[in-house]
N, C-alpha and C positions, 0 to 999 in steps of 0.2 A: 728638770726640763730636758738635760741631755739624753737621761734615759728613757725618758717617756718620745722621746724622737727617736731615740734605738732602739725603743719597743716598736714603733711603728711602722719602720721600716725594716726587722725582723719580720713581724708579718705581714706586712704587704711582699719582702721577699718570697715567704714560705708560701702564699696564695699564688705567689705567680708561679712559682716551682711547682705549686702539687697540681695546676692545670696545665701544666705545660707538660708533665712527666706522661702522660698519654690519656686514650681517649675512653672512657666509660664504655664499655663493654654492653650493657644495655641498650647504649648509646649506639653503639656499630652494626649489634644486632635488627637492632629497630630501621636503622638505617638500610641495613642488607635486608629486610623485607618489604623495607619502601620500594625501595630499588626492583626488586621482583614481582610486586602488586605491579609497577610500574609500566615493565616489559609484558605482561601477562595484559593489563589493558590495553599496550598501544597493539598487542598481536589479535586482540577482539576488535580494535576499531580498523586494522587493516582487511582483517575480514568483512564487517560491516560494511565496508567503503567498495569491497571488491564486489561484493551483492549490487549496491549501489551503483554500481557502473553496470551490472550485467541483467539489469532489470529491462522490461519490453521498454519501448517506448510510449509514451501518455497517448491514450487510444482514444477520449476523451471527445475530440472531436468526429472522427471514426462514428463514435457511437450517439450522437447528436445524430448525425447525418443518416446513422442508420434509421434513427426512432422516426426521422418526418419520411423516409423512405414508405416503412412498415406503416406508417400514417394515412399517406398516399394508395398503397396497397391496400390497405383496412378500407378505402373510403371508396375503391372500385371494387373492392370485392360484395360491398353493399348494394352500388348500386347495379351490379351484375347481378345481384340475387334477386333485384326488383326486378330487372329483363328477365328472367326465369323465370320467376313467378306469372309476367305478363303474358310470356309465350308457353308455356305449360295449359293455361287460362284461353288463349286462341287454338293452340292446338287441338284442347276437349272439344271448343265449341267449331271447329273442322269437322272434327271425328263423328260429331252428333249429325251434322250437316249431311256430311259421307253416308251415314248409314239410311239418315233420313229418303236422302239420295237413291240408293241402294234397294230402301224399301220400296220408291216410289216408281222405279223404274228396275221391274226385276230384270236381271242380268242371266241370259239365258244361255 
């Protein structure tokens, strides 16, 4: 019994000694590239963020106001073309008038 308790804590000594005696190398490695993934992403999201602050500001409304603007404009520029149309339409029938006119009363 005594020796099977001197076995056990023989190695329970020796597991603590061979993790204490230092660090896995693969271990440090993988570590020191976490580490640099690390610095590498936080210098892309300081970038991102510097974007992010030097963007316009939201025009959004701007361009709402522009659309019922060009709306309003679209709706006179129509019914402007019916005035042209109208007065195009009297002008001829002036001009037929005038010449009518013209005919009727030669101009000597």
């Amino acid at each position: 019994m005594k020796t099977l308790f001197l076995t056990g804590i023989i190695l329970a000594a020796s597991l603590i000694l061979s993790s204490c005696g230092g660090e896995d190398p693969k271990l440090v490695k993988r570590h020191g590239e976490q580490q640099a993934e690390i610095a590498r992403l936080n210098g892309e999201l300081a970038l991102l963020q510097e974007r992010l602050k030097n963007l316009p500001p939201d025009q959004s409304n701007e361009l709402s106001k522009t659309v019922e603007v060009s709306e309003k404009l679209e709706e006179e520029r129509s019914r402007l073309e019916g005035e042209v149309v109208v007065l195009e339409a009297e002008h001829k029938e002036l001009v037929e008038k005038f010449e009518d006119y013209k005919r009727k009363y030669a101009i000597r």
